[in-house]
LUMSEVEX-611918 format. One line per 8 residues: number of its first residue (from 0); for each residue x, y, z of N, C-alpha, C, CB. Coordinates in nm, 4 decimals. Glycine has a CB too. Layout:
<nodes>
NUM	X,Y,Z,X,Y,Z,X,Y,Z,X,Y,Z | ...
</nodes>
This chain:
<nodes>
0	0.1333,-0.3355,1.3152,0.0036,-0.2829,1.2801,0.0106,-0.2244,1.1390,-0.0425,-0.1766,1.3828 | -0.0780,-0.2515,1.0555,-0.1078,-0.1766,0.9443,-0.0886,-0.0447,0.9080,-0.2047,-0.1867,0.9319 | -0.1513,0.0010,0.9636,-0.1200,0.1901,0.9463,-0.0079,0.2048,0.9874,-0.2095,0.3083,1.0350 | 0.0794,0.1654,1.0993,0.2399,0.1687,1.1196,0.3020,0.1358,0.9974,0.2961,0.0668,1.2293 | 0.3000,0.0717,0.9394,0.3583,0.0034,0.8861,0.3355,0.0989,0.6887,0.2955,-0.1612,0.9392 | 0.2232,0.1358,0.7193,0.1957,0.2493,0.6024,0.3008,0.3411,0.5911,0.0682,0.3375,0.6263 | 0.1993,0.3776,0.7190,0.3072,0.5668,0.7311,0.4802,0.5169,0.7633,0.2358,0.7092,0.9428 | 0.5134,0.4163,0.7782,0.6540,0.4178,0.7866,0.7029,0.3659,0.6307,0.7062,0.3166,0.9186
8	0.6261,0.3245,0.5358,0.6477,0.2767,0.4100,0.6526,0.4467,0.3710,0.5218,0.1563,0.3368 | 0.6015,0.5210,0.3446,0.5523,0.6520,0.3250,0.6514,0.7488,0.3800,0.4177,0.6697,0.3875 | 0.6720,0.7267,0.4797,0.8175,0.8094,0.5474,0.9393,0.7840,0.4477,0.8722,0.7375,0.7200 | 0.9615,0.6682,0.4182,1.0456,0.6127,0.3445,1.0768,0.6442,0.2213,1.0232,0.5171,0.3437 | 0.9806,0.6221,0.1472,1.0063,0.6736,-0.0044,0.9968,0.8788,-0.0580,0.8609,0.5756,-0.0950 | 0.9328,0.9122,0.0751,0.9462,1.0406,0.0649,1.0574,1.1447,0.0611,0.8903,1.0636,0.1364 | 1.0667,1.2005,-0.0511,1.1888,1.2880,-0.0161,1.2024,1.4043,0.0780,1.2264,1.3390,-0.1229 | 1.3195,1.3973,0.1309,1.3192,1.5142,0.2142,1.3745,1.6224,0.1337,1.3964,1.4954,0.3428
16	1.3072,1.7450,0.1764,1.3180,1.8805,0.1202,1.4798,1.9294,0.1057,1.2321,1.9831,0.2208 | 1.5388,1.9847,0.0217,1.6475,2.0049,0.0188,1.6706,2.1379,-0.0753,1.7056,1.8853,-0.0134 | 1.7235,2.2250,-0.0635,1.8254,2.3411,-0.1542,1.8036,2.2916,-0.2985,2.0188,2.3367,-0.1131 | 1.8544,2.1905,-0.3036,1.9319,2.1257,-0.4336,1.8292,2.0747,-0.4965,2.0462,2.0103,-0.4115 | 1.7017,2.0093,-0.5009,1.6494,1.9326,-0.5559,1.5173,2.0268,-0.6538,1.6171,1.8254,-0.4464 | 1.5158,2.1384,-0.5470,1.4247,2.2541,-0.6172,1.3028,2.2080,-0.5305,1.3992,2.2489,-0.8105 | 1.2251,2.2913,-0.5288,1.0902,2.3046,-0.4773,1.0087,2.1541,-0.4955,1.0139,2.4321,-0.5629 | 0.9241,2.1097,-0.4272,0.8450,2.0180,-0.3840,0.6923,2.0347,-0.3729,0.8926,1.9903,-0.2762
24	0.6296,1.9366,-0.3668,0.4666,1.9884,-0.3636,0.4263,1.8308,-0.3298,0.3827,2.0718,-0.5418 | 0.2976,1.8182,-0.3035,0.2383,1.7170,-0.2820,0.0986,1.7266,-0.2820,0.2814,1.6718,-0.1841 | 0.0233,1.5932,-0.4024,-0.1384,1.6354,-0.4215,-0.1553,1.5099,-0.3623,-0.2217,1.6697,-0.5867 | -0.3168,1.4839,-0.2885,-0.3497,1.3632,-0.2782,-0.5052,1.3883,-0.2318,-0.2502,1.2816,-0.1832 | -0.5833,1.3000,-0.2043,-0.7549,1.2941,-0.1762,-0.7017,1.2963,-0.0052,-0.8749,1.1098,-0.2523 | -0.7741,1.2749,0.0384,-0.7732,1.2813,0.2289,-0.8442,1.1995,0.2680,-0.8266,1.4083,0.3138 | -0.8772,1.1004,0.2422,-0.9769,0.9485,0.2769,-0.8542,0.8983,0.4002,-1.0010,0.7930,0.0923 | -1.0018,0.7972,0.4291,-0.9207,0.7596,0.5469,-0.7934,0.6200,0.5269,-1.0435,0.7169,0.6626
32	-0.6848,0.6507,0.5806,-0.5947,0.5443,0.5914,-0.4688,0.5622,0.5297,-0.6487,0.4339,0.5434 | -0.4650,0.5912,0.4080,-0.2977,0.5614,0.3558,-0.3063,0.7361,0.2933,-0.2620,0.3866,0.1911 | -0.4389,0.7961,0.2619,-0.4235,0.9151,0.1869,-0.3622,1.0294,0.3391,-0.6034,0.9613,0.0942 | -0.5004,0.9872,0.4101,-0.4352,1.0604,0.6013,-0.3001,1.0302,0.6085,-0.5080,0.9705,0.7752 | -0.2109,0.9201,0.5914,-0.0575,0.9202,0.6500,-0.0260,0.9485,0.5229,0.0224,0.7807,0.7267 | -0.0734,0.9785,0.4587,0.0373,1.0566,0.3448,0.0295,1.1660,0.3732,0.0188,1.0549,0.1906 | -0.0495,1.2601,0.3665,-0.1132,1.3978,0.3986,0.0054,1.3951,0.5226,-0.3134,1.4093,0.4438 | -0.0295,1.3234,0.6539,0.0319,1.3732,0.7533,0.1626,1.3969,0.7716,0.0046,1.3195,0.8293
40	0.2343,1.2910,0.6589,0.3743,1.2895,0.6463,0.4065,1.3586,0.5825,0.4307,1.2016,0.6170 | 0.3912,1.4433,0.4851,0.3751,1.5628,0.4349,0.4129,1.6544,0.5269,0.2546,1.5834,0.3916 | 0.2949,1.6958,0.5450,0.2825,1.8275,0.6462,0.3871,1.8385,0.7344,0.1575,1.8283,0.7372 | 0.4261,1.6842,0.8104,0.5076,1.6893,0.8812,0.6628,1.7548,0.8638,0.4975,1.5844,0.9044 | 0.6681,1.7176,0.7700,0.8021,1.7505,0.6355,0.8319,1.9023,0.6118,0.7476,1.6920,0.4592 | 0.6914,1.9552,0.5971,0.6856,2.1362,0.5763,0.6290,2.1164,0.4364,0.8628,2.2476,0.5798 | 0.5654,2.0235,0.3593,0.5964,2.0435,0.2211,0.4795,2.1057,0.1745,0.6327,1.9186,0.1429 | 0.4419,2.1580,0.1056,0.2974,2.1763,0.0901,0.2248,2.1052,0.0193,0.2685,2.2780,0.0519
48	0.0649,2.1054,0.0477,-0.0067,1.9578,-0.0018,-0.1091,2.0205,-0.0416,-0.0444,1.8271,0.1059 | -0.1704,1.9813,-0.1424,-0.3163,1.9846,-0.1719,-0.4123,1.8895,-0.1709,-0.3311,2.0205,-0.2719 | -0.4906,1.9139,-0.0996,-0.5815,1.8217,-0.1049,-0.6976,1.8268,-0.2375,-0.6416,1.8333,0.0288 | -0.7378,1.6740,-0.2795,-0.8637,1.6951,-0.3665,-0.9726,1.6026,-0.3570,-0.8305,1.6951,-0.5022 | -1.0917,1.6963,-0.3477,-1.2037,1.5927,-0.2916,-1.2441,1.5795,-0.3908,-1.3097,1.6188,-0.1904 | -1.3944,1.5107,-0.3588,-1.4511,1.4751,-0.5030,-1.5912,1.5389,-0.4207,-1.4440,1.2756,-0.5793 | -1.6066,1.5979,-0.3410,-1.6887,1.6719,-0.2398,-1.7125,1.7621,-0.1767,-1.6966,1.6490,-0.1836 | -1.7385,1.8568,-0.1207,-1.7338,1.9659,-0.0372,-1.7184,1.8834,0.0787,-1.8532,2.0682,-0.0405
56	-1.6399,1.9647,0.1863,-1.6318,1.9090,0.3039,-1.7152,1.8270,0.3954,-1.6087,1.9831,0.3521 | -1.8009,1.8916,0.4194,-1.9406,1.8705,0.4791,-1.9919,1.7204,0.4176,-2.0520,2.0076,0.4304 | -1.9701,1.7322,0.2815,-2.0454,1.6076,0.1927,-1.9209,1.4628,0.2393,-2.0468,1.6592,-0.0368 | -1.8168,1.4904,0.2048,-1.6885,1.4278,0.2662,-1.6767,1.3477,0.3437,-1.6223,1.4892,0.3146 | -1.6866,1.4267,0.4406,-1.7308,1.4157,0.6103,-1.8134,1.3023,0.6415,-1.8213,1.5443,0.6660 | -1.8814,1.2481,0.5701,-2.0168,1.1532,0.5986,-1.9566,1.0231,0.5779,-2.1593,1.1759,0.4902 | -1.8141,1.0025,0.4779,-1.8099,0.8470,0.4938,-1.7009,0.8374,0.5848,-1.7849,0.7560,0.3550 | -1.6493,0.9436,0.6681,-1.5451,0.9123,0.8375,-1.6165,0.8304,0.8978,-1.5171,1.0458,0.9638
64	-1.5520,0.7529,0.9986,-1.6023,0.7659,1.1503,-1.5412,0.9011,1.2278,-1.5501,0.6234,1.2389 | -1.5968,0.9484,1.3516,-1.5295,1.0472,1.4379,-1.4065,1.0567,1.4009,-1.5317,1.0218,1.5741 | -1.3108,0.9350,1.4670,-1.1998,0.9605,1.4896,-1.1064,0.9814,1.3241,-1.1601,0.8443,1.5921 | -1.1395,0.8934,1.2455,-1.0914,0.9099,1.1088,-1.1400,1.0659,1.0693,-1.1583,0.7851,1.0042 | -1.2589,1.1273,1.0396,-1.2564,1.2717,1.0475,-1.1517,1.3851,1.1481,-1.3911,1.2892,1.0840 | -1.1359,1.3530,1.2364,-1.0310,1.4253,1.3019,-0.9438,1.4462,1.2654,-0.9952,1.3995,1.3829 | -0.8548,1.3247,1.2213,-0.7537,1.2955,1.1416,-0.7187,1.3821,1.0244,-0.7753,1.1794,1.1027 | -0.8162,1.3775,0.9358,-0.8842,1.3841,0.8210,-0.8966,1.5731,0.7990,-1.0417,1.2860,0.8421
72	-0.9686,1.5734,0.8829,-0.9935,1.7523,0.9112,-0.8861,1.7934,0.9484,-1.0979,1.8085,1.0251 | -0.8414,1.7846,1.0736,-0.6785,1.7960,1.1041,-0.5920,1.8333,0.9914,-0.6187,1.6599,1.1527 | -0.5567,1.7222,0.9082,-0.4447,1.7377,0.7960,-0.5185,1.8716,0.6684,-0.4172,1.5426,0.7072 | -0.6319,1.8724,0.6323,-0.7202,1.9541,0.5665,-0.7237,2.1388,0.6443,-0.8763,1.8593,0.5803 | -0.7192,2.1250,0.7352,-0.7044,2.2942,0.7863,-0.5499,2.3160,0.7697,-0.7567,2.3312,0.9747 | -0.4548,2.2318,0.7321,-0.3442,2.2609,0.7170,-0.2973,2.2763,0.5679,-0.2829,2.1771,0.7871 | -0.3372,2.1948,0.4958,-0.3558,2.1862,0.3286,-0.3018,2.3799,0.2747,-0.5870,2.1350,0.2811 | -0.2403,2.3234,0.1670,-0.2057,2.4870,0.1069,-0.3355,2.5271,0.0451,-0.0710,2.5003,-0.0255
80	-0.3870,2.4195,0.0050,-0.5389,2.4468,-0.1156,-0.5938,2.2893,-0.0690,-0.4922,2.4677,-0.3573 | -0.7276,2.3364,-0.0855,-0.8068,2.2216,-0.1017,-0.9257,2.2452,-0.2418,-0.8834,2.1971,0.0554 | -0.8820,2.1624,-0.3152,-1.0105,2.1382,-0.4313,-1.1151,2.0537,-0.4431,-0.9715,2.1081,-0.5392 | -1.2365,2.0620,-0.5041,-1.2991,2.0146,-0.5331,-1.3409,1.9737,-0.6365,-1.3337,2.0404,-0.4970 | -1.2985,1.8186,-0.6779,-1.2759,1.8083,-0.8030,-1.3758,1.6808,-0.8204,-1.1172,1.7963,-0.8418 | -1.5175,1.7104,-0.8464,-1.5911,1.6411,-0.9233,-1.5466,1.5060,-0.9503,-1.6074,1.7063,-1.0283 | -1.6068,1.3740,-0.9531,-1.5822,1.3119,-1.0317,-1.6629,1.2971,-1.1441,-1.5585,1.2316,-0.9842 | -1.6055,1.2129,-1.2812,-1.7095,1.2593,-1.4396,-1.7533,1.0971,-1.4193,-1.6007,1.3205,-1.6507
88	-1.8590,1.1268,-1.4883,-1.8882,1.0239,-1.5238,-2.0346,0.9570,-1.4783,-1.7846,0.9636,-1.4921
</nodes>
């Protein structure tokens, strides 16, 4: 399956947290599919993530389905920061 096959690409190239390497961080948008298994693999990790919309939540929210919002919200109440970062143009 696709999304398996994401989040295990994503597991992969991610570093794991270590003493030695110095502090870690992780930014990304929270859309549905590869930004969610990034986010989740993250979190999973301990690392801290920021999320950045181009929306307020609420506004966000409207191009999920249910279950992709769950997801979505889920990884977002966990987020160290969430921004809202306009797009220009």
């Amino acid at each position: 399956d696709r999304p398996g096959l994401i989040a295990s690409a994503i597991e992969q190239i991610l570093p794991r947290p270590d003493r030695e390497q110095g502090p870690l961080a992780a930014v990304s948008s929270a859309a549905a599919g590869a930004d969610t298994l990034f986010a989740e693999a993250v979190l999973a990790r301990g690392l801290p993530w920021t999320a950045l919309l181009p929306f307020p939540e609420a506004e966000f929210s409207r191009d999920f389905t249910e279950p992709e919002w769950s997801r979505a919200s889920a990884a977002l109440a966990r987020a160290t920061r969430v921004s809202i970062e306009p797009q220009e143009g």
